[in-house]
Backbone as ProteinMPNN parsed JSONL, in Angstrom:
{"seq_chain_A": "XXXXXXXXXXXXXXXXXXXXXXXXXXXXXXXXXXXXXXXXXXXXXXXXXXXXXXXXXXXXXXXXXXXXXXXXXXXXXXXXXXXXXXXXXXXXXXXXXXXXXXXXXXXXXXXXXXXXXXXXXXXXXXXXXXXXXXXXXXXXXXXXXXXXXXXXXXXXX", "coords_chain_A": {"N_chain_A": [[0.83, -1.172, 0.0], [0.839, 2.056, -0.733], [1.319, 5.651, 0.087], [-0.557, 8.203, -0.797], [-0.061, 11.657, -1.913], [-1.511, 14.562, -1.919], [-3.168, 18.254, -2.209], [-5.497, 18.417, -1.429], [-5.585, 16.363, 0.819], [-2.963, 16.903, 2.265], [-3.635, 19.344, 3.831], [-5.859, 18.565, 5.088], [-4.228, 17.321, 6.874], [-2.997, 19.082, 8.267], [-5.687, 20.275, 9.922], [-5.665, 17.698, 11.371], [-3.489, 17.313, 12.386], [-1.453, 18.619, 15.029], [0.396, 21.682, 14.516], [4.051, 22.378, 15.08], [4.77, 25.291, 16.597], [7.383, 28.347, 17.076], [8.073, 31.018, 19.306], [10.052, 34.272, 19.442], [11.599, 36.272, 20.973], [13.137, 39.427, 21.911], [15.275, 40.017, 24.488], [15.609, 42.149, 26.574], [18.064, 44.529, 28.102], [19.833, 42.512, 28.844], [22.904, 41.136, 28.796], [23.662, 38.533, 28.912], [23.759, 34.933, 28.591], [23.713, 34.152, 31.2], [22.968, 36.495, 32.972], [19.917, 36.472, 31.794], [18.915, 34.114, 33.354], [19.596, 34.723, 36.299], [17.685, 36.841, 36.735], [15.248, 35.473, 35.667], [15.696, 33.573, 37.989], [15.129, 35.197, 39.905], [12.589, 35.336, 39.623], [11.655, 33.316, 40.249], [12.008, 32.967, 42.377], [10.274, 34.891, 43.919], [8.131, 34.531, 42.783], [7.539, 31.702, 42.858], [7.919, 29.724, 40.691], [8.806, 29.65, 37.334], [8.001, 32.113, 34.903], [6.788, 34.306, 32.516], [6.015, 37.793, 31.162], [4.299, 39.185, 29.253], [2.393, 41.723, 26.81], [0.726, 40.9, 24.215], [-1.6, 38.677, 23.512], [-0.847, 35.097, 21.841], [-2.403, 34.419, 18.505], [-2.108, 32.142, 17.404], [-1.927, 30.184, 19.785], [-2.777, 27.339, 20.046], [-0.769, 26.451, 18.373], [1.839, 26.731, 19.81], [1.253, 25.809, 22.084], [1.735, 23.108, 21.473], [4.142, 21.833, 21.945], [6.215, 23.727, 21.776], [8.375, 27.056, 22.118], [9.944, 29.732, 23.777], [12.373, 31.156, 22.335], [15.147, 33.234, 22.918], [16.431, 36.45, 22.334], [19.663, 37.642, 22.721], [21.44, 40.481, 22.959], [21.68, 40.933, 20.305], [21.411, 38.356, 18.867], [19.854, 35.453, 18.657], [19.925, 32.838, 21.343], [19.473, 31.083, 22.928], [16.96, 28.851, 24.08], [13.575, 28.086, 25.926], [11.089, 26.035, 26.512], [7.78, 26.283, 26.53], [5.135, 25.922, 28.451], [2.698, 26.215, 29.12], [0.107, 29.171, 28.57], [-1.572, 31.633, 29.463], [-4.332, 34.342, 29.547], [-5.266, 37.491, 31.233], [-5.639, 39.93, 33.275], [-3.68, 42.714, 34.439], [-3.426, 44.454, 37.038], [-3.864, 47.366, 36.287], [-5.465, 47.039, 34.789], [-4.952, 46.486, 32.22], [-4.746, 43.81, 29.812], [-3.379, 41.13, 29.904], [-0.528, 38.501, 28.623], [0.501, 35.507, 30.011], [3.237, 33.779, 30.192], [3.951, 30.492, 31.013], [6.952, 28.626, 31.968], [9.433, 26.049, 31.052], [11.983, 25.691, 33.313], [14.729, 25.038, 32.811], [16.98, 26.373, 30.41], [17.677, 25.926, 27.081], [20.837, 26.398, 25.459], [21.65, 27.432, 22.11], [22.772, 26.928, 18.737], [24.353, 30.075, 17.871], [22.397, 32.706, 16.248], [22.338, 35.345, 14.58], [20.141, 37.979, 14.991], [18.074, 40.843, 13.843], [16.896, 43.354, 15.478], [13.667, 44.101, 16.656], [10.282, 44.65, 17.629], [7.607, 43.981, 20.976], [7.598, 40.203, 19.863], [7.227, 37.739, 18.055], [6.661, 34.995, 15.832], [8.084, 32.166, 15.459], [8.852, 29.785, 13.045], [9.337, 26.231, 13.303], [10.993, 25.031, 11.472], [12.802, 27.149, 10.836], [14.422, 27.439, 13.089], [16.817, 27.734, 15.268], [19.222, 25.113, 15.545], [19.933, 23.076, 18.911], [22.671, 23.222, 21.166], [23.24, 23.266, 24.15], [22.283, 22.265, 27.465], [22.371, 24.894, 29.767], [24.328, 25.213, 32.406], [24.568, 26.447, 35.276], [26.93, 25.704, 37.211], [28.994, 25.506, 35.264], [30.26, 27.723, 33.895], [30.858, 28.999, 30.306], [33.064, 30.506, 27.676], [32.198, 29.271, 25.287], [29.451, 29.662, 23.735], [30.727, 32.056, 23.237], [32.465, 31.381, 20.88], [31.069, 29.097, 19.046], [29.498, 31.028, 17.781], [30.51, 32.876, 16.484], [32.08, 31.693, 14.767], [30.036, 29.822, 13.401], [29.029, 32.655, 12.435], [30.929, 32.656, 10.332], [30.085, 30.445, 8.747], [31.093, 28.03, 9.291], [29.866, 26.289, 11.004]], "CA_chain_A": [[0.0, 0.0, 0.0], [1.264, 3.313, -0.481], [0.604, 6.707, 0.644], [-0.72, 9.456, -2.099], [-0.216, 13.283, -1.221], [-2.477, 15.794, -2.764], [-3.514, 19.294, -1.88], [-6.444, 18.311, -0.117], [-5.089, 15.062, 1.791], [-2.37, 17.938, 2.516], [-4.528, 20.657, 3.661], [-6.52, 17.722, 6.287], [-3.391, 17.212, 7.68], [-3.05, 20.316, 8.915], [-6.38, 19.81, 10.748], [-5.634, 16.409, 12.655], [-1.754, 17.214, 13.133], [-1.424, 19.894, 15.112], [1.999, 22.124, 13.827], [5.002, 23.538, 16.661], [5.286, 26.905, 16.425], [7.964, 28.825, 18.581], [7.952, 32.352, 19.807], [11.54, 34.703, 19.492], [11.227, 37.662, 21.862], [14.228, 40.036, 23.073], [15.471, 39.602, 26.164], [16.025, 43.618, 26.963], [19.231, 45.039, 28.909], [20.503, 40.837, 29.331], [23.988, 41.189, 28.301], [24.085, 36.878, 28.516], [22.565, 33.811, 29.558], [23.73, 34.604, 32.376], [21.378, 37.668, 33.261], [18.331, 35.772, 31.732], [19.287, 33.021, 34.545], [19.38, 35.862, 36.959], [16.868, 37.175, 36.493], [14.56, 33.874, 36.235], [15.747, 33.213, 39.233], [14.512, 36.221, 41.073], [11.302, 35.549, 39.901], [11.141, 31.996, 40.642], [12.043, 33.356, 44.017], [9.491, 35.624, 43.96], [6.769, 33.48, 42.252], [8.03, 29.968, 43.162], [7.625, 29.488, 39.071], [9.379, 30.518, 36.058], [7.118, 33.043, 33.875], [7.415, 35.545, 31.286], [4.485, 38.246, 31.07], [4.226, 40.257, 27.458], [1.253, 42.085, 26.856], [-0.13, 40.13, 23.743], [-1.877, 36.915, 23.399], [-0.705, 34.605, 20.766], [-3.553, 33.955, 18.007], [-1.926, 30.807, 16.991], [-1.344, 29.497, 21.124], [-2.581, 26.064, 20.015], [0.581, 25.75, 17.765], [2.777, 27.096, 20.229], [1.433, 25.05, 23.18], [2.147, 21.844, 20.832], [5.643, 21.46, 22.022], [6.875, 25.016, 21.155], [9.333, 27.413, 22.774], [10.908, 30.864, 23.479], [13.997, 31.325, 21.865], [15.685, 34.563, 23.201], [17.37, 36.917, 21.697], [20.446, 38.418, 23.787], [22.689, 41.23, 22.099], [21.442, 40.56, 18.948], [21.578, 37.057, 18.677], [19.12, 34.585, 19.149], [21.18, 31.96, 21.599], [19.014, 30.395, 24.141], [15.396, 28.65, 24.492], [12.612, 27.236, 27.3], [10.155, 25.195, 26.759], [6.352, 26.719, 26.991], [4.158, 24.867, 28.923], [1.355, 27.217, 29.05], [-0.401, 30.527, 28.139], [-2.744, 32.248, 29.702], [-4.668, 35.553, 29.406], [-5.145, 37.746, 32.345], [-6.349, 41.732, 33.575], [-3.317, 43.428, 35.731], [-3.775, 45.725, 38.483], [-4.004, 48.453, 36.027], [-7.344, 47.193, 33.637], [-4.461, 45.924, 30.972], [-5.007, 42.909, 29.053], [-1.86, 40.791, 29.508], [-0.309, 37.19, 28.316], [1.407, 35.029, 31.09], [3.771, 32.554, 29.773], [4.516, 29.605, 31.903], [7.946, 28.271, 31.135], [10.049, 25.026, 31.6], [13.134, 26.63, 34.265], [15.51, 24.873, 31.694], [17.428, 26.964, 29.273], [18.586, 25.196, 26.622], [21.41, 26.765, 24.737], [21.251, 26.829, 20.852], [23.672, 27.371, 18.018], [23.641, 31.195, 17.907], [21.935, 32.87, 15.428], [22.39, 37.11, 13.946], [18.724, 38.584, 15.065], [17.477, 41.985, 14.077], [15.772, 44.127, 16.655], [11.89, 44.149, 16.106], [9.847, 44.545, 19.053], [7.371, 42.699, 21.244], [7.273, 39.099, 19.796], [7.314, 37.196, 16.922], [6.353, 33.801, 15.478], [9.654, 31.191, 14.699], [8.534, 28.197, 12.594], [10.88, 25.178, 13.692], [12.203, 24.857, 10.416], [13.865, 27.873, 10.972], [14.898, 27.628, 14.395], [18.603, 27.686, 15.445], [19.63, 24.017, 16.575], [20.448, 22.78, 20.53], [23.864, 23.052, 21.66], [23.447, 21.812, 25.222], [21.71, 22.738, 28.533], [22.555, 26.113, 30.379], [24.377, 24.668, 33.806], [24.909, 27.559, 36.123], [28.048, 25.609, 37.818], [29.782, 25.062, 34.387], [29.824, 28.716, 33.046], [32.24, 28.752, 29.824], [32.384, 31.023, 26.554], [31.986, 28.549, 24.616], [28.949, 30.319, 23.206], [31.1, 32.926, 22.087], [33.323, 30.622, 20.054], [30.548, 28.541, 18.382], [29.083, 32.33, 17.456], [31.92, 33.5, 15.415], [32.611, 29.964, 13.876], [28.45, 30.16, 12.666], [29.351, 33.85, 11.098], [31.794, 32.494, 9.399], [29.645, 29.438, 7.875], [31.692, 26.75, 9.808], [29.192, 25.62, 12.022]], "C_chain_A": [[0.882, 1.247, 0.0], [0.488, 4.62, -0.562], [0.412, 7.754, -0.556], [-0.813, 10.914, -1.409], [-0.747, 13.883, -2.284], [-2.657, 16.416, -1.597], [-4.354, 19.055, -0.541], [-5.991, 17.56, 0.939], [-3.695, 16.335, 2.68], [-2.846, 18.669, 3.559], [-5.114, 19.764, 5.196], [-5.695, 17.471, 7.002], [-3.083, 18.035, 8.314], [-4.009, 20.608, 10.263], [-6.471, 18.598, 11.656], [-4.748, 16.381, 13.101], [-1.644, 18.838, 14.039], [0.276, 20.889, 14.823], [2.647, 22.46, 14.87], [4.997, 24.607, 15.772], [6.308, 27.396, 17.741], [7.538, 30.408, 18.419], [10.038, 33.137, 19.79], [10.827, 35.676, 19.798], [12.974, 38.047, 22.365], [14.305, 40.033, 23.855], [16.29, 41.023, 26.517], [17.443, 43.401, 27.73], [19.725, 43.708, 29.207], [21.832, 41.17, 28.407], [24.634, 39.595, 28.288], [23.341, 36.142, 28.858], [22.168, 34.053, 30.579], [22.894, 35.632, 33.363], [20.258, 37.429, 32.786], [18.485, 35.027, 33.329], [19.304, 33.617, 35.868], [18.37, 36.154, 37.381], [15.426, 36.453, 36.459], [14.705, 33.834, 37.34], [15.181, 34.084, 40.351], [13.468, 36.13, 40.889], [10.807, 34.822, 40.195], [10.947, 32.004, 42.217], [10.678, 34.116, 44.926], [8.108, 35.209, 44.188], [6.613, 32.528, 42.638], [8.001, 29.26, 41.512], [8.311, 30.248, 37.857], [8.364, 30.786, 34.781], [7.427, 34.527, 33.812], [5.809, 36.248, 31.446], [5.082, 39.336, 30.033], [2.601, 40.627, 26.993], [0.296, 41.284, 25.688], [0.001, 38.799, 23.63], [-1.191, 36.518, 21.779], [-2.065, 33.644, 20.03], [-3.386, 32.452, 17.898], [-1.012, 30.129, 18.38], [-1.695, 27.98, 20.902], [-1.122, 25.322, 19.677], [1.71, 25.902, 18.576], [2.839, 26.116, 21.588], [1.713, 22.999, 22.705], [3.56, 21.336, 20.998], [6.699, 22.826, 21.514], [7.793, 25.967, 22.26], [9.761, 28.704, 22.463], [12.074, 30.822, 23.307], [14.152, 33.198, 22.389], [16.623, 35.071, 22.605], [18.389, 38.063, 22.502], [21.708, 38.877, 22.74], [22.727, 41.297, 20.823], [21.787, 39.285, 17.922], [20.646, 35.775, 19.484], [19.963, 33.156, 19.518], [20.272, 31.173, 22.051], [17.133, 29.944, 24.038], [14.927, 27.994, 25.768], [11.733, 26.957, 26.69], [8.885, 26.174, 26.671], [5.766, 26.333, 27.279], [2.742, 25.477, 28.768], [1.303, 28.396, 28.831], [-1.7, 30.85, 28.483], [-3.15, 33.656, 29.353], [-5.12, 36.395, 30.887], [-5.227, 39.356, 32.082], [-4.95, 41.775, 34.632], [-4.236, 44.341, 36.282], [-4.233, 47.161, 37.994], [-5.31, 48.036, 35.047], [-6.427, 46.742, 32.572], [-4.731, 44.685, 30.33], [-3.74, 42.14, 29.177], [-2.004, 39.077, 29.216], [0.379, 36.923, 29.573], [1.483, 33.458, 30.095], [4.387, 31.785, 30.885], [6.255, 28.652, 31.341], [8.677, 27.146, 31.773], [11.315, 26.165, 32.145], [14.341, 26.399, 33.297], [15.976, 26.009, 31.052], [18.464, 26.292, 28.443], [19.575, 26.412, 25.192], [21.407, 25.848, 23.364], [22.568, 27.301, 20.13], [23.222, 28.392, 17.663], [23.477, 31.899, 16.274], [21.435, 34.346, 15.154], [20.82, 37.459, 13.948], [18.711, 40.003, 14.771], [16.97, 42.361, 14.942], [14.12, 43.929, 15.826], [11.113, 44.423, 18.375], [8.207, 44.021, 19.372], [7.739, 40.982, 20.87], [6.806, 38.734, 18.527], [7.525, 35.689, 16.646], [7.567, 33.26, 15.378], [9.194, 29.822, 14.434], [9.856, 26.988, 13.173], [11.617, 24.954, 12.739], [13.501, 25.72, 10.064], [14.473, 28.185, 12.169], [16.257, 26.617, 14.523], [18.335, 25.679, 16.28], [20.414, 23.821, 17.979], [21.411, 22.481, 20.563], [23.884, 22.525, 23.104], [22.356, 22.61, 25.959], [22.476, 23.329, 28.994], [23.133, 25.71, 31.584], [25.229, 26.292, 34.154], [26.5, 27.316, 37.037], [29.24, 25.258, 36.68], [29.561, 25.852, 33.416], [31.126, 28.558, 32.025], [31.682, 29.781, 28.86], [32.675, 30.426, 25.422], [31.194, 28.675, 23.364], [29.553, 30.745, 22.133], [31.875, 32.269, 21.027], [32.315, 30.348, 19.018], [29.707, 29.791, 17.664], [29.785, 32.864, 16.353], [32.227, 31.961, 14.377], [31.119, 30.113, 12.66], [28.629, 31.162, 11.997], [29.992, 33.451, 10.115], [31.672, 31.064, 8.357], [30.843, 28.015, 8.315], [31.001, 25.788, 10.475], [27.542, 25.69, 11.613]], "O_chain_A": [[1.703, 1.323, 0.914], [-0.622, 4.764, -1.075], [1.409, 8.047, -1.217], [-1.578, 11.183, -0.483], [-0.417, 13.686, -3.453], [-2.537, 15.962, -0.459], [-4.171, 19.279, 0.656], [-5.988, 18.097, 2.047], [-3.8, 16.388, 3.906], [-2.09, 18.467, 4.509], [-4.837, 20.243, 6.296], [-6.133, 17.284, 8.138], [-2.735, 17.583, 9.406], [-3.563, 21.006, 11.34], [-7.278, 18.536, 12.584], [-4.582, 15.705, 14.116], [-1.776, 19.951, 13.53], [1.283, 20.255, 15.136], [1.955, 22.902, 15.787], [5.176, 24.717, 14.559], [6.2, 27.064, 18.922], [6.803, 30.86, 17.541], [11.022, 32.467, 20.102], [9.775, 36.044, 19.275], [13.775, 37.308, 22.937], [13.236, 40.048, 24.466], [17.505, 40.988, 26.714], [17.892, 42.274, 27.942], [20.275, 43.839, 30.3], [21.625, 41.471, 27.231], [25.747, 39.339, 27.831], [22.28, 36.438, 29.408], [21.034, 34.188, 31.038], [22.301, 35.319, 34.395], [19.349, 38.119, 33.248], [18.084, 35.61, 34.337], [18.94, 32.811, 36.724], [18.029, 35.743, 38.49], [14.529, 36.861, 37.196], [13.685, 34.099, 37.977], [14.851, 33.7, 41.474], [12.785, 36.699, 41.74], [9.626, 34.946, 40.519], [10.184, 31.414, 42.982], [10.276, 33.957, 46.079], [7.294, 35.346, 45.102], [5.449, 32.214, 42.887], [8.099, 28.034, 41.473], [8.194, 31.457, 37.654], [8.022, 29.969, 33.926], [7.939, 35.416, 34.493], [4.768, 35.65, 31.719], [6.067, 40.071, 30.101], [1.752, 39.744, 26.877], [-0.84, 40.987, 26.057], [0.954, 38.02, 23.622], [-1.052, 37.296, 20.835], [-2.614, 32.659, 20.524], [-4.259, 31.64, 18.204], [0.133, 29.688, 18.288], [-0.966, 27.213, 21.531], [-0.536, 24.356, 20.165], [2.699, 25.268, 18.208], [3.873, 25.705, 22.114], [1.818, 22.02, 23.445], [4.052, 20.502, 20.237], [7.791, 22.707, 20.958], [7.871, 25.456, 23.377], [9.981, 29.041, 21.3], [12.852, 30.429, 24.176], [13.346, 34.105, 22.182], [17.623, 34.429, 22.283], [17.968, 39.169, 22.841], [22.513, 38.228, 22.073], [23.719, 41.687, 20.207], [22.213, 39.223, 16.769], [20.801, 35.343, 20.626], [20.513, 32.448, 18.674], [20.236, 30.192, 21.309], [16.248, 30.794, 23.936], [15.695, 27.446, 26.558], [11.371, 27.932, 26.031], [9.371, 27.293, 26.835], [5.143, 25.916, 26.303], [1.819, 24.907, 28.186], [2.387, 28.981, 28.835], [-2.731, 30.452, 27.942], [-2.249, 34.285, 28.798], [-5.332, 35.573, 31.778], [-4.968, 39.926, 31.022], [-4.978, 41.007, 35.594], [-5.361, 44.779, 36.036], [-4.769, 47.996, 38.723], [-6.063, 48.926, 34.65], [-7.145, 46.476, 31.608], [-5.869, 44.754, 30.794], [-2.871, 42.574, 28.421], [-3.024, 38.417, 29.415], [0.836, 37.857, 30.232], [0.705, 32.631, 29.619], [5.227, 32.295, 31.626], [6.349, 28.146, 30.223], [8.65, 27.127, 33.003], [11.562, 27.223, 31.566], [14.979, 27.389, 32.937], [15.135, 26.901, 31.162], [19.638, 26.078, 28.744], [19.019, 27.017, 24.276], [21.295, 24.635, 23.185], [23.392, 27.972, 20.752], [22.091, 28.421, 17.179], [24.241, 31.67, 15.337], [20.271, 34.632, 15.435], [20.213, 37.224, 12.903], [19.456, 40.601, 15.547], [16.308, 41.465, 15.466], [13.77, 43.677, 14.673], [11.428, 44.356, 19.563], [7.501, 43.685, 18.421], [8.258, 40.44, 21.846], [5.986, 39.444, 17.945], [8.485, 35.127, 17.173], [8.38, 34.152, 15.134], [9.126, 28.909, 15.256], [11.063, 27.172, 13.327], [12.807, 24.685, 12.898], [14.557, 25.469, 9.484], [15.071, 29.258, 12.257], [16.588, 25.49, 14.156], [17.582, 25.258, 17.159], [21.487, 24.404, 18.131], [21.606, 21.377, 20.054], [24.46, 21.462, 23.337], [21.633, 23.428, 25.39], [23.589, 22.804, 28.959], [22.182, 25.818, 32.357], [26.079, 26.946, 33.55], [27.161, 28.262, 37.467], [30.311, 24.793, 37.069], [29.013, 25.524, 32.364], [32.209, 28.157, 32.45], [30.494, 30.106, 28.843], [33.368, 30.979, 24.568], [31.561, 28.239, 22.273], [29.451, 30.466, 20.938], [31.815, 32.964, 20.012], [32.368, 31.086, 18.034], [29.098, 29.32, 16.703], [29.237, 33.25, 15.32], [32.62, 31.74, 13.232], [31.173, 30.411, 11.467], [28.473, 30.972, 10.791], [29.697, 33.836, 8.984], [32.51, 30.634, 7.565], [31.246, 27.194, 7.491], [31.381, 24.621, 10.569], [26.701, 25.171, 12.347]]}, "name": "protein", "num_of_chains": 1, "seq": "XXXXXXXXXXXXXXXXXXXXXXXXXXXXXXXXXXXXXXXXXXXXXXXXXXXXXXXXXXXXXXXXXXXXXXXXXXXXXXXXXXXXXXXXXXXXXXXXXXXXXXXXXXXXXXXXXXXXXXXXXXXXXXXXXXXXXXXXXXXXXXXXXXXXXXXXXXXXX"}
């Protein structure tokens, strides 16, 4: 038996599979992992939970809660992702409308990747998303990064 692809048979797949989508957002004044990780941490402290809050919802949160992920972009280079476990919607204190992203504590470092500025938040299909270089360990800081960074400019890596 074999399988026939057409448009439509195509097209239905779309409807029973659901797609990943990720998310790439700047990671303001973070001059490294290191100050994401920081920074996380004060809010896990805070919160007991690692979450991100950005004022809009994502239309397409099914695709994103399908196994999808913030990739961050630090210095102008998208290096680092987490996980997304969830997305909610939510009213602050002031009558605003906001998103709350729930996030695996993880940060997995990626092979880094030359970002433009843009601001809030922006879609990243997986096909174009930077590949995993390792997990982020806080007792085994190296710049390692920066190496595999410059090697990637230069189409080595």
């Amino acid at each position: 038996m074999s399988l026939v692809s057409s448009p439509f048979l195509d097209s239905l797949q779309f409807f029973w599979f659901k797609m990943t989508l990720n998310i790439k957002k700047l990671c303001v004044g973070a001059d490294s992992v290191l100050d994401l990780y920081n920074r996380q941490e004060f809010v896990r402290g805070r919160y007991g939970e690692t979450i991100h809050i950005t004022r809009m919802f994502p239309k397409r949160f099914e695709e994103v809660l399908n196994g999808g992920s913030i990739y961050w972009v630090i210095k102008g280079k998208l290096c680092v992702r987490q996980e997304i476990l969830k997305i909610e919607r939510f009213t602050d204190n002031d009558n605003v409308n906001r998103c709350r992203l729930d996030l695996n504590k993880d940060l997995i470092l990626t092979v880094p990747f030359k970002e433009r500025p843009f601001q809030g938040w922006r879609y990243l299909e997986t096909k174009n998303s930077p590949s995993d270089s390792r997990l982020f360990d806080i007792n085994n800081i190296n710049d390692d990064q920066e190496i595999i960074s410059d090697l990637h400019s230069l189409g080595l890596v």
